[in-house]
Structure formats: structure tokens, C-alpha cells
N, C-alpha and C positions, 0 to 999 in steps of 0.2 A: 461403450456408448457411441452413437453414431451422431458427429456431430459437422454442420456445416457452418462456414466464418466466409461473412463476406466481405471482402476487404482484406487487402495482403499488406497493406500501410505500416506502420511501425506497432501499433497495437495486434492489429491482424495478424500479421509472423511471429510476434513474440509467446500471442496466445498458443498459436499456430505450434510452435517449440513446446511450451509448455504442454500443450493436450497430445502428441503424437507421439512423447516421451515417454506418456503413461498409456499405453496401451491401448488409445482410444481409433476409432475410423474416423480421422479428419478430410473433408475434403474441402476447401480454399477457394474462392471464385474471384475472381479480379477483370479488370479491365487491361492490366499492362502486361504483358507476356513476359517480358524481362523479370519484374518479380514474381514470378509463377517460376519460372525457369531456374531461379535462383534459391527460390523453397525446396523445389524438385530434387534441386542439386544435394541438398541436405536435410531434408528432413522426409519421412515414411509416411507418406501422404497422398493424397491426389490432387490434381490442379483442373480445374475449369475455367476456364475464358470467356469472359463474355460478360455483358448488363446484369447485375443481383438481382435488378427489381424482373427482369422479365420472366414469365412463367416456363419457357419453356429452359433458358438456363438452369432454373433451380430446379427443373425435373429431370434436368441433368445430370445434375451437381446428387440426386439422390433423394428430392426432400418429400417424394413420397413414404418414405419410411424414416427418415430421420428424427431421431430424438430431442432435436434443437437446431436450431436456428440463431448466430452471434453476427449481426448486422454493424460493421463497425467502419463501414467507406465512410470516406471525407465529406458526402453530404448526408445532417438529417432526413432530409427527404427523401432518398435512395433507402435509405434503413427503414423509414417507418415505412416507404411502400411494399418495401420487400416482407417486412413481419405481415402485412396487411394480406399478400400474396400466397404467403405459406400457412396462415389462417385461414383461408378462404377456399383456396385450390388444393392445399395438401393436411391440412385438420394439423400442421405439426405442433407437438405437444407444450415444449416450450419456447418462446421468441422473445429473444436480447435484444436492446437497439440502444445504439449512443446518438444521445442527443444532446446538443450542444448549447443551440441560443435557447437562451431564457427566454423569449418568446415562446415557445414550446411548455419551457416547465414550469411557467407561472401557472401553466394551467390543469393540473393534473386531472383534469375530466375527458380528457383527452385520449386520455390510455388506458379504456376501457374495453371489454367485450361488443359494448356496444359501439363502438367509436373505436381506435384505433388498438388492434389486439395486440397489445404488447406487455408480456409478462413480466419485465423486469427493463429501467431504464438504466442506464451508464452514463453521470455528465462527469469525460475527465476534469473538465475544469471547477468544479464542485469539488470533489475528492483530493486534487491538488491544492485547491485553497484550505482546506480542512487539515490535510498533512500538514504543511507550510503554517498553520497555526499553532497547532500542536507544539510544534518544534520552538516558534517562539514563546510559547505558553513556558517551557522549559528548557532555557539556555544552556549548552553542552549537551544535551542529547542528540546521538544522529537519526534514533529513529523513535520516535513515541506513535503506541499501533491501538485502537480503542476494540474490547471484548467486549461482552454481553453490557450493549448500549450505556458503555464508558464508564458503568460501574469499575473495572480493570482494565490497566493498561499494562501493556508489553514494554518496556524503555530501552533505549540500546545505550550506553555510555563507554567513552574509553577510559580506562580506569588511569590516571596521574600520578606522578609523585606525590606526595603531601596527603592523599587520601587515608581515611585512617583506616580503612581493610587494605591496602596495599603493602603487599609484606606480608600478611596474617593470614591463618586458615578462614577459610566461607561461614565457618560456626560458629565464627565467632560474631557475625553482622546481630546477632540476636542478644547480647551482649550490648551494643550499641543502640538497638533500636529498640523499646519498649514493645512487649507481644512480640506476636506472630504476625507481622505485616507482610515480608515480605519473600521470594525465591528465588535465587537467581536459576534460569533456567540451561543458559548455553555461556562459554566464554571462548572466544575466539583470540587463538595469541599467532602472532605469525601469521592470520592467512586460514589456520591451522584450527579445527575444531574439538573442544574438549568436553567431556559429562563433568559435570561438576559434582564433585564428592566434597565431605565435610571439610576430609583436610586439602582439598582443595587450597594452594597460595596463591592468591593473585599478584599476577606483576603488572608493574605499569607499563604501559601500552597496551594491556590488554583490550579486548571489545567485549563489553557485560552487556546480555540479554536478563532484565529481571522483568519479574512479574510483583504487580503489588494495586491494590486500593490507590483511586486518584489520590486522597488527601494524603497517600503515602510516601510519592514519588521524590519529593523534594528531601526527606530523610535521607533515602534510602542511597541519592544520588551523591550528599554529602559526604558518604564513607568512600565512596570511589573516586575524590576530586574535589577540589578547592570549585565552590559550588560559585557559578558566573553572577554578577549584578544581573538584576532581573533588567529585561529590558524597556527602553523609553523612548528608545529614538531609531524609526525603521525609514529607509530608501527605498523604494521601487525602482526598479528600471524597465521600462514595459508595461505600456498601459491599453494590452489587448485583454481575452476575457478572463483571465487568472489576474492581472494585473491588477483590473479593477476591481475584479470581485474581494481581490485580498485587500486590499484599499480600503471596500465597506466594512469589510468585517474587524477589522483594526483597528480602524481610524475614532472608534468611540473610546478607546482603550489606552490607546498608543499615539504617540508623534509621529505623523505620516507623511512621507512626500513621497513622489511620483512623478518620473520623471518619462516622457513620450516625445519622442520625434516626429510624429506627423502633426500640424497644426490644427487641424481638421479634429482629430482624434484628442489631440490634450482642451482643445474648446470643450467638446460633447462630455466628455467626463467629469473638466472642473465644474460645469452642469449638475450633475447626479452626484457629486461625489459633495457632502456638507463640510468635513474637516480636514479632508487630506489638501495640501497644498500641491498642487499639480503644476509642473515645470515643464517646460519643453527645451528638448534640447538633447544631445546624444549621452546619453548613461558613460560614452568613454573618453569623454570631453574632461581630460584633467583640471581646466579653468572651473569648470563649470562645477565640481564635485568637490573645489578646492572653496569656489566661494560659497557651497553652502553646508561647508561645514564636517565635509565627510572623517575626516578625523574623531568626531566629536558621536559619528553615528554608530550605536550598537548594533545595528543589522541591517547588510546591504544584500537584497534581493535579486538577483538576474532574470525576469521573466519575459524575455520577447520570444521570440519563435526561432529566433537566427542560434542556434551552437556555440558557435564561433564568437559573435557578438559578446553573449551571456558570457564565456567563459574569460573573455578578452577584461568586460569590463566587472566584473568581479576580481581579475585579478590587481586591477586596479586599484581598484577600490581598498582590498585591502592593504598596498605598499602606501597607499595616502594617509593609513589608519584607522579602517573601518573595522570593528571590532571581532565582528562575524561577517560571514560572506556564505551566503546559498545562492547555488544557480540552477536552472531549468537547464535540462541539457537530456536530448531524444535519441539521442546516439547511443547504444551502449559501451562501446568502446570506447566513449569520451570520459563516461560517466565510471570506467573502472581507473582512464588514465586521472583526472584530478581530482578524484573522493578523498578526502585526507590530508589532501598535499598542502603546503606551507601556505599557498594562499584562497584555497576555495577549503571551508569548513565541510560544507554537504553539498553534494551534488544529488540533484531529485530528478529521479524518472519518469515521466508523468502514465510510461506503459504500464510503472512495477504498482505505481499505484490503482490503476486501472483492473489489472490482469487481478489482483488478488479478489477485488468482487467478482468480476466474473467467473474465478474458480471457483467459489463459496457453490454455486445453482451447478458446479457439474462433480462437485465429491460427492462418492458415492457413503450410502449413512447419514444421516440427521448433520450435516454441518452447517453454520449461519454465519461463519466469519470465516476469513481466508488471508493474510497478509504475507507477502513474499518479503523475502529479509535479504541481505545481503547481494543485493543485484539478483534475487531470484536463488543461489545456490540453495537458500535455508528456507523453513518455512513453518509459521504456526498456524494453528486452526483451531478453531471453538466450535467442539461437538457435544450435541446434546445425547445424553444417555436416555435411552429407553428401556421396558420390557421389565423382568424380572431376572432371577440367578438361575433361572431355566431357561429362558429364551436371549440374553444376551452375556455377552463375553465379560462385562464391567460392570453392569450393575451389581450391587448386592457384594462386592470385591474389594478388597485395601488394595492400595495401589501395589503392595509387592504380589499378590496375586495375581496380578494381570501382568498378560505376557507382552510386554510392549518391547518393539526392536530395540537394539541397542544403537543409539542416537536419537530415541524420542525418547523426552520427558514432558512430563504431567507438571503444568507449574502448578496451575489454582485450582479451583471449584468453584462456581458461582451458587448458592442455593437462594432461589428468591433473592432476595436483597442484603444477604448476608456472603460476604467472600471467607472461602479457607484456603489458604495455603495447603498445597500439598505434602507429607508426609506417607511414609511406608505404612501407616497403618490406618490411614484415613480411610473411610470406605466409601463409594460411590452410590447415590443414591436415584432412584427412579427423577426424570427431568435435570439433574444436573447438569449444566453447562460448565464443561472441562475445557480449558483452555490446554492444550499441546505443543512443544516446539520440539522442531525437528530439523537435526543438523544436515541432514541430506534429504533432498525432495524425496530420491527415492525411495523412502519408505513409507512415503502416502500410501499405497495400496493395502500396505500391511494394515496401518493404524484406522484404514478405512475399515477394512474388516471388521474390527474389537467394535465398531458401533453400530454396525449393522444388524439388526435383530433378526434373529433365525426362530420362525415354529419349531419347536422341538430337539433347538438343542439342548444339548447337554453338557454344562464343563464338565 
């Protein structure tokens, strides 16, 4: 697929890695030479220099024949003029754009054929509030990932002493859980990735990927780990647009405070915001975190824009006593240095959550979900089966029939509104949505294939 990204930002190069990886024609347009030169250096690519939105860059850049268009500079207005550009002058077929203020996406008439041609919008800040929910929706998890429109979810947990599958074969979770709720799909020990078999033992520390029914998750998480106090009492630190957004969506729920350093900015908020109580004053301010109480808080949030900041005052946070601690952190070399470690619980990426929709509109086969796992190493995807047992590889198939690499598993099967756990003799039916993990990206291409419908094949 021939694909151009405009913007070499921290989304832009991350994409940038993940699409040139898989055998695709990227080519990369920027304003700053130094990150061009710096992509160049490593990644099998091209680079272009110069304005996105102007026409004759992007006839540069290829987008005469280009298959897409991923507008992701640091201004709206660059992106949507640029889709508006390669719609107009180059008919390209599909065009991405990230767009950020809500001004924009109050208004979805916007994004129209007739009005602004853009096929698919990106707001990270949307998507990181939605993650960052999730997580607190269910404490001890590092990653909760939503499938076919959050009938199933993906859970990541590391599995504890005291858990009561810890020590025990995988077979036995069905023993504890009434039905067939639920699968474990991947189990990471060390670092280190394993297929999970029956007699699979877990040990503690291990990292559990399961698949299961929302109403399921909280069972399921109990055999892995002395399951956390649900939570009541959240801190913000950073009241830019993740800050506040996670503020609204919370704050009807939850005990919320928010805490912003600019004065200007904690005004305009405690404005819009009804129940959070909004503090000003610096998130690494030990007085400040002492008089209100952070010992007492179950979940301290780091969302400013600063690295450094976030990770500073998270770690804070939590030698005062905060119960959990996630930070915003854009770096990825931050984000492998304190994932885990004794005082920040998760570190969130706001690219990995970014980059997995974006990848959803470029797998090739019917896929509608896309989430990257583990800083990106792993990865699942929700494809839908088409066709018949003449024209596709999975339909019409029990899952030991299908020849899937060795490092994807099949967890679930969505059918309508009914979920199954997968097993070896389940069989796959016409519109199924299969949920997939996969312990090495590189075997996307394979498992692309098994969905893709072929006239006239034959198994």
C-alpha cells in the first residue's frame, strides 16, 4: 500500500516505524529537516520537505497515486487542508486527519464529501481519555482494549501471589468461573512470550492477556490477584485537553480533583467543569498534595505535556501514599524506562493509543479494531470473516483447521450479540468478528491473509 503521513511528530514516526515495517511505500513529509534525517537514518522510507497543505509538496511526496493520505502535523488546520487538497487535486482514495479541539468535533457536518473530505477523524485526546477510563473502570489492570463496540474486552493483569490460578494449570480457571466466560490469550513472564496451553502454570509476576464478556472481567481478574478496592477518589495533575476531558467524564462517578498551574486556565475550567474541584498550583508541590489529602487518594493521574513533570510528580505522589499512580509520558524510552517500577503503576502512550486506530483503515482483509499491546512489540485485531469454505480460508473451519502462525491465537468470536470463547472445534461462521492476538507484530501479514477472500479459492 502506498501510503503518505504528514507529519514526522511523535505520532508521525511512530506510524511511520510501524507501516515501513510491514512492507508498505511510506513516504513522510515534514517541515523540519532534522526529523526527516533522523527517520531516514532508520527507517526504509522516503522523506519530503516542505508545507503538507501545498499542492505541489504532496505531488511530490506521490499523492497522485497514493492509496491514503495520514495528516497528523501539530495543526488541525494543516491536516484538514491537506485532506481537503488530496481530495480535490489528487481524487486520493482514503484521507486521515487528526483533529484535536472540540471546536471541530462538536460538529460532525463538517466532515463531509460535501464540506470537508475526510474519511476517517483521529482525536488523541478522545482515545486517551477513553483508555485512561477504562483502566479506572478496573483497578489492577495495565491494559483494558474494547472489540466489536465493547461487547469484549482484551484485559492485561499481572498475575500476584494469593491469586487463586497462580501455581495452577490455565484449565483449571473453568473450575472457578461458572461457563465458558472466559480465554486467556498470551502470557508474558520475563519479558518473554508464551502460547498458552492447558497445562500451562502461571507464576506470579507473570503479564495475563485475557479475553472475556464486559460483565465478565472482574471474575476473571480475581483468580489472578487480590482484586484492588474499586475506586473513589482520583487527582489530576494537568488541566490541558485530556485533563479536562477526563475530569468530565469522571467527575459524575468519581471524587475528582484537578490540579493546573496556570491561573488563567484552572479559572476557564472550574467554569465548565460542575463537580471536579479544580486546584491550582504545581501537581509536585509536596505541601500542596499533602494538604489535600494524597495519601488518602486511589488514583493519581500525571497528564501535562511536560515528561519529565508527569513522571517527577507521580513519583511523588506515590511515596506520599497515593494508591495507584498513571502518567502521560510521549517518549518512548520513558515509557519502557518506568512501566512497572515501584512508583509509577502505568505509563500511557498517547501514540500506542493513537497508532492502533489508525492501523485498523490500513490492514489489509475486513479488520475494524486494531490495539498495539506492549509498547507496540504485540498486537490484537478484530477481523471480520467473510465468504464461504470456497472463497475464504476461516470460514466454514474449527479453529484447528485454520492455519494460523505460531504466535497468533484466536481468543473469542463475536456472533451478533452473543460472545464464544474460542476452542479447537469451534467453527467460524459467515460475518463473525474474531478477535486475534499476536505475540509478534510480524505476523500480521500472515493472519491478514486467512481474511482476505479469494474468487476461487480452494482449501
Amino acid at each position: 500500500m502506498k501510503i503518505i503521513i504528514l507529519g514526522a511528530g511523535q505520532v508521525g514516526s511512530s506510524l511511520a516505524q510501524n507501516l515501513a515495517s510491514e512492507a508498505n511505500d511510506v513516504t513522510i513529509v515534514d517541515i523540519n529537516r532534522r526529523l526527516l534525517g533522523d527517520l531516514q537514518d532508520k527507517l526504509d522510507l522516503r522523506t519530503v520537505h516542505g508545507n503538507a497543505t501545498h499542492p505541489a509538496v504532496l505531488n511530490q511526496a506521490g499523492a497522485d497515486d497514493a492509496d491514503m493520505i495520514i495528516a497528523v502535523t501539530n495543526s488541525d488546520e494543516a491536516n484538514m487542508v491537506a485532506c481537503q487538497v488530496a481530495a480535490t487535486l489528487f481524487n486520493t482514495p482514503t484521507k486521515i486527519a487528526r483533529v484535536r479541539a472540540v471546536e471541530y468535533l462538536n460538529y460532525p457536518q463538517l466532515f463531509s464529501d460535501k464540506a470537508l473530505p475526510i474519511d476517517v477523524l483521529i482525536s488523541p485526546e478522545q482515545l486517551v481519555t477513553q483508555y485512561i477510563k477504562r483502566l479506572v473502570e478496573h483497578p489492577g489492570a495495565l491494559q483494558v482494549l474494547d472489540f466489536a463496540g465493547g461487547k469484549v474486552r482484551l484485559v492485561g493483569v499481572r498475575a500476584y501471589y494469593g491469586g487463586l490460578l497462580v501455581g495452577h494449570e490455565l484449565k483449571t480457571l473453568r473450575e472457578h468461573i461458572s461457563g465458558d466466560h472466559a480465554r486467556v490469550a498470551a502470557i508474558f513472564r520475563r519479558g518473554k512470550a508464551m502460547i498458552p496451553q492447558g497445562d500451562t502454570i502461571i507464576e506470579a509476576g507473570d503479564e495475563v492477556f485475557f479475553v472475556a464478556a464486559r460483565k465478565n472481567i472482574r471474575a476473571v481478574m480475581s483468580e489472578l490477584r487480590r482484586l484492588d478496592k474499586p475506586i473513589k477518589r482520583i487527582v489530576l495533575a494537568g488541566g490541558g485537553n485530556i485533563g479536562k476531558r477526563l475530569a468530565q467524564a469522571l467527575e459524575t462517578r468519581y471524587q475528582v480533583k484537578l490540579i493546573e498551574r496556570s491561573e488563567e486556565r484552572s479559572r476557564a475550567i472550574a467554569e465548565d467543569l460542575r463537580r471536579t474541584i479544580v486546584l491550582r498550583g504545581d501537581a509536585a508541590d509536596e505541601e500542596l498534595l499533602q494538604e489535600e489529602n494524597i495519601e488518602n487518594t486511589d488514583m493519581f493521574c500525571a497528564l501535562t505535556n511536560d515528561d519529565e513533570a508527569n513522571i517527577l510528580s507521580g513519583m511523588l505522589a506515590k511515596r506520599l501514599g497515593a494508591r495507584m499512580v498513571m502518567t502521560l509520558i510521549n517518549r518512548p524510552a520513558y515509557v519502557n524506562l518506568v512501566q512497572g517500577g515501584e512508583d509509577i503503576d502505568i505509563a500511557i502512550s498517547p501514540q500506542q493509543a493513537t497508532i492502533g486506530t489508525l492501523l485498523a483503515h490500513v490492514r489489509r482483509g475486513d479488520v475494524v479494531m486494531v490495539h498495539s499491546l506492549r509498547r507496540g512489540a504485540a498486537e490484537a485485531i478484530e477481523a471480520v470473516a467473510h465468504g464461504n469454505r470456497e472463497s475464504s480460508r476461516v470460514v466454514g473451519r474449527s479453529i484447528e483447521e485454520i492455519a494460523l502462525p505460531r504466535g497468533a491465537t484466536i481468543g473469542c468470536l463475536v456472533r451478533g450479540d452473543e460472545v464464544l470463547m474460542a476452542h479447537r472445534d469451534t467453527v467460524i461462521e459467515p460475518e463473525d468478528h474474531v478477535v486475534i492476538f499476536m505475540v509478534d507484530k510480524r505476523l500480521i501479514p500472515e493472519v491478514e491473509r486467512l481474511f482476505q477472500v479469494g474468487m476461487g479459492f480452494f482449501g
